[in-house]
matplotlib code that plots the C-alpha trace (Angstrom):
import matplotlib.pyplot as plt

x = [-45.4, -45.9, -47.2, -44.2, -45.7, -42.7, -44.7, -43.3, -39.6, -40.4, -42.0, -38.9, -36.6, -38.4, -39.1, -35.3, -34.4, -37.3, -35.7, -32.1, -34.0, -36.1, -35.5, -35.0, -37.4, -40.1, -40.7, -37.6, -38.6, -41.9, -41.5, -39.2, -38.1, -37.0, -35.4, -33.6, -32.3, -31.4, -30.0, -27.6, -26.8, -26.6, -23.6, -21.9, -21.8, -20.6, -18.1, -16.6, -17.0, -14.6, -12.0, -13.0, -12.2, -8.8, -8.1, -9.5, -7.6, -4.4, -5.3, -5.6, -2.7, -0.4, -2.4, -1.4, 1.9, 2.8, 0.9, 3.1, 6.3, 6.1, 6.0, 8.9, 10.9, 10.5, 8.2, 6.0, 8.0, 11.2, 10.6, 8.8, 12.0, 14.5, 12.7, 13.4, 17.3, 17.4, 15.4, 13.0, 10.0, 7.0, 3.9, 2.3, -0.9, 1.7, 3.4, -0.2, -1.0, 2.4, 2.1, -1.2, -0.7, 3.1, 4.4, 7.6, 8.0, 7.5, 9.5, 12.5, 11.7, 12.1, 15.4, 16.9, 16.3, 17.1]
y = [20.2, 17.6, 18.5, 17.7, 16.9, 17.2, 16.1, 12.8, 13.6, 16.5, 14.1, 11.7, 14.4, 15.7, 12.1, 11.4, 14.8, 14.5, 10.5, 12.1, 14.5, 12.1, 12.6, 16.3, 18.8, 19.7, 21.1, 20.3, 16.8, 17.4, 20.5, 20.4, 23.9, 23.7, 20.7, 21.1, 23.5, 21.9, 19.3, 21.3, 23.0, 19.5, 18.8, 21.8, 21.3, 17.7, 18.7, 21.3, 18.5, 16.1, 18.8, 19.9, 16.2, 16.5, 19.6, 17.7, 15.0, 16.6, 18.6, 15.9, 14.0, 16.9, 17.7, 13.5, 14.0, 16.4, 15.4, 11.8, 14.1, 15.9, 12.4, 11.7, 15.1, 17.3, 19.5, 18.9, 21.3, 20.3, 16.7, 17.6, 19.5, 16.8, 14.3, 15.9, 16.6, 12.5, 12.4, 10.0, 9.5, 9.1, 10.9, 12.5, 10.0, 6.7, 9.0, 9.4, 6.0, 4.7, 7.9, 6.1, 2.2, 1.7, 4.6, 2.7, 2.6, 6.1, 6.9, 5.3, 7.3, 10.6, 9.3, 8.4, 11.5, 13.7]
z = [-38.3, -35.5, -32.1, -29.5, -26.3, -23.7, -19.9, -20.1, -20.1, -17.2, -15.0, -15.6, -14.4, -11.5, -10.0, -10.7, -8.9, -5.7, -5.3, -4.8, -2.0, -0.5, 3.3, 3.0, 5.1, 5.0, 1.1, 0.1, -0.6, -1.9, -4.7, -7.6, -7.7, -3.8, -4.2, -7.0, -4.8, -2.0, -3.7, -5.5, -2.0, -0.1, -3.0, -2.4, 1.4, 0.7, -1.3, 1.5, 4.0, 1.9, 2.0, 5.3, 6.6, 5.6, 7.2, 11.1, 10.5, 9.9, 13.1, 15.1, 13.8, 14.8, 18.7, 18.9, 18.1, 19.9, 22.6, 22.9, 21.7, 24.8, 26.9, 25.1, 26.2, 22.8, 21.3, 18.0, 15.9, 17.1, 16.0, 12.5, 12.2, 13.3, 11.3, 8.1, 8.9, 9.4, 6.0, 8.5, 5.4, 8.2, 7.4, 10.4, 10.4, 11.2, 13.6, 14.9, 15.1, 16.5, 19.2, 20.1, 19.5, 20.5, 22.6, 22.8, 19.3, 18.9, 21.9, 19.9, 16.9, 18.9, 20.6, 17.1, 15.9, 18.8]

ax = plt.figure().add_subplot(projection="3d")
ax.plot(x, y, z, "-o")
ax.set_aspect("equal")
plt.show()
């Protein structure tokens, strides 16, 4: 049988992987087995922080809100709440960004649905 020599497809892999964790610390960049690591743990992270965006957005969407709800002489809940009685289809990032660009406009909202 023929001799298979396999360095050449190693070496292809580990530059491939250590270009990916260029940048990384200290041997994290340098040595395959630790950044073959770290690379799969950077991946993880970044997928927790997509979902993790979300969540902070949706926070401050609603502290906005009900910050420019209570201007307007209601509370957050109380308008979520009233907004869905008037079957009023506004998600809570327009409400958001009306609450911030035109507080008149959202000052009407909350009057029509009071």
């Amino acid at each position: 049988m023929v001799r298979v020599k396999r360095g050449l497809m190693t070496k292809k892999r580990h530059k491939e992987l250590l270009k990916h964790t260029k940048g990384f610390r200290m041997l994290n960049s340098k040595v395959f087995s630790r950044a073959k690591n770290a690379w799969m743990k950077a991946g993880l992270n970044s997928y927790i922080g997509r979902k993790q965006k979300k969540r902070e957005f949706r926070k401050l969407w609603t502290i906005r809100i009900n910050t420019a709800s209570r201007l307007s002489g209601t509370t957050y809940s109380k308008l979520i709440h009233s907004l869905y009685l008037k079957r009023v289809s506004l998600n809570r990032k327009v409400l958001s960004n009306l609450a911030i660009t035109n507080p008149k406009v959202f000052s009407n909202i909350v009057e029509f649905v009071k």
